[in-house]
Each structure stands twice: as C-alpha cells, then as structure tokens.
C-alpha positions in Angstrom: 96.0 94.5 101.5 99.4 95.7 99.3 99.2 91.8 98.6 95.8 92.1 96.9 96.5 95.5 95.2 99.5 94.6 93.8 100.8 98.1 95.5 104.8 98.3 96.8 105.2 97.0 100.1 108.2 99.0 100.7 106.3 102.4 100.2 103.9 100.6 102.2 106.2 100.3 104.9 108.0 103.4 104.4 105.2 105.7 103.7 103.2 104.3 106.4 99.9 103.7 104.3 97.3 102.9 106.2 94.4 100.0 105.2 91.8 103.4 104.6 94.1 104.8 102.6 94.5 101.6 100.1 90.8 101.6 100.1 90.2 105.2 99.1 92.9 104.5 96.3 91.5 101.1 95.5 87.8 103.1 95.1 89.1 106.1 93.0 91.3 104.0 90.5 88.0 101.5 89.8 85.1 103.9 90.6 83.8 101.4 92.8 82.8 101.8 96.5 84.1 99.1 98.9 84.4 99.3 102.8 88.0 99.0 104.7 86.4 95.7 105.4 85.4 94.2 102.7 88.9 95.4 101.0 90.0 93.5 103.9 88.3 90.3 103.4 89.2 90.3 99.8 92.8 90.4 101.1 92.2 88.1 103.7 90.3 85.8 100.5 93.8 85.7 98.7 96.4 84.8 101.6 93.8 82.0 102.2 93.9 80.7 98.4 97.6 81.4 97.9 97.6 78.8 100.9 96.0 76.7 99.8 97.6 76.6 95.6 101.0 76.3 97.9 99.4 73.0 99.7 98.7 72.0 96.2 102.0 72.4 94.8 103.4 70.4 97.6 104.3 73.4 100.3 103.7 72.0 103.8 103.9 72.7 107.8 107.4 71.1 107.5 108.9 73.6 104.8 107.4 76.4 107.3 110.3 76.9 109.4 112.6 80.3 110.2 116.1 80.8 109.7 118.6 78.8 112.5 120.2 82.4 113.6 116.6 83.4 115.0 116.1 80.3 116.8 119.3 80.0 118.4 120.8 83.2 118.5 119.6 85.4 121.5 118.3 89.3 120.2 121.3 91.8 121.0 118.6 94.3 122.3 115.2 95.8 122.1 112.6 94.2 123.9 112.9 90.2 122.7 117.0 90.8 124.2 118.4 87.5 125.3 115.7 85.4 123.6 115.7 83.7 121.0 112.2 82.8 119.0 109.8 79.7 119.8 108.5 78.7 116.8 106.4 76.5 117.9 104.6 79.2 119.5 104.5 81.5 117.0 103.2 79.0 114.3 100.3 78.3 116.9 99.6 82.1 117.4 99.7 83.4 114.1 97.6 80.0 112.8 95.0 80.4 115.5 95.2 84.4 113.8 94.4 83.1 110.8 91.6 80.9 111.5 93.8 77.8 110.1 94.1 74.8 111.6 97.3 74.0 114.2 98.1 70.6 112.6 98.4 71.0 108.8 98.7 74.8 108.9 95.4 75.3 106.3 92.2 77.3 106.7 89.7 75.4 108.8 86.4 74.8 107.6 85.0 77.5 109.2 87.6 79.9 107.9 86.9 78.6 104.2 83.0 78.8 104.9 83.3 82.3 106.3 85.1 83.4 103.0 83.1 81.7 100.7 85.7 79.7 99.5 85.1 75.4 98.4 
C-alpha cells in the first residue's frame, strides 16, 4: 500500500502504519471513501502491473535471484540460525502468495481476471 500511495516506506516501517491507517489518510487527502480492501486491491492492481511492464522490458525468473551471502552463509542467530535460505522455496511460496504462476513468475490468468487486468 506505501507502494501505491507513494508514502515513505521507512516511516512506514518505523512508525508502524498500519493498512487502516493509509486508508483513513488516503480518504481524507482525496475526499473519497474506499475500504481497507479495495485500497488493498488497488495496491495489489500495481505490484501486478509493475510485473508485468518489468516482463516487458526484459526482467525475468532468471534475474530473480538473492544475494550469494544469504544462500550460503548460515544466519548467526534468531530463529533461521544455522540456515541458510532455499530460494527455490521461497520463490514458490511467495509466487503461489501472489497468485502468479511457478514457472515464469507472472500473474496467472485467474489472478489477471480477478483484478480486471487484460
């Protein structure tokens, strides 16, 4: 949602602003009267058409990788300690979070459909 507002993600963060709160702000600034959710599907609308621009412009699965330390350094402490991170399995899980598909790492169909996006 700080995506779609165009709001700091560090005060975000920081601050701890919840979704509701975004929304009331979003409402008072504009005078309109939107939901948490449909705030929320808005936001969920843009992360599915930056997505897709970025396939357009050449972005792909294969560029989607993290940083070599994570993969093969174990965590020092906390509750991952002594692993180190499967992206395999996380790309799956946060796809399948996403409603995009596993293979090319794009909204499905349904996903599209559901949005009201062509």
């Amino acid at each position: 949602m700080t995506n779609l507002l165009g709001v700091c993600l560090f005060a975000s963060i920081t601050l701890a602003v919840k979704g509701h709160t975004w929304t009331g702000l979003y409402n008072a600034a504009t005078g309109d009267n939107k939901t948490f959710e449909e705030v929320m599907e808005s936001a969920e609308r843009v992360i599915n058409l930056e997505r897709l621009f970025n396939e357009r412009e050449g972005f792909s699965i294969k560029d989607e990788v993290l940083p070599c330390r994570l993969k093969n350094e174990p965590a020092p402490d906390g509750l991952g300690k002594g692993n180190v991170a499967n992206e395999e399995i996380m790309l799956d899980e946060f796809y399948d979070s996403m409603g995009w598909d596993k293979k090319a790492g794009l909204p499905t169909a349904e996903t599209l459909q559901r949005l009201k996006l062509k």
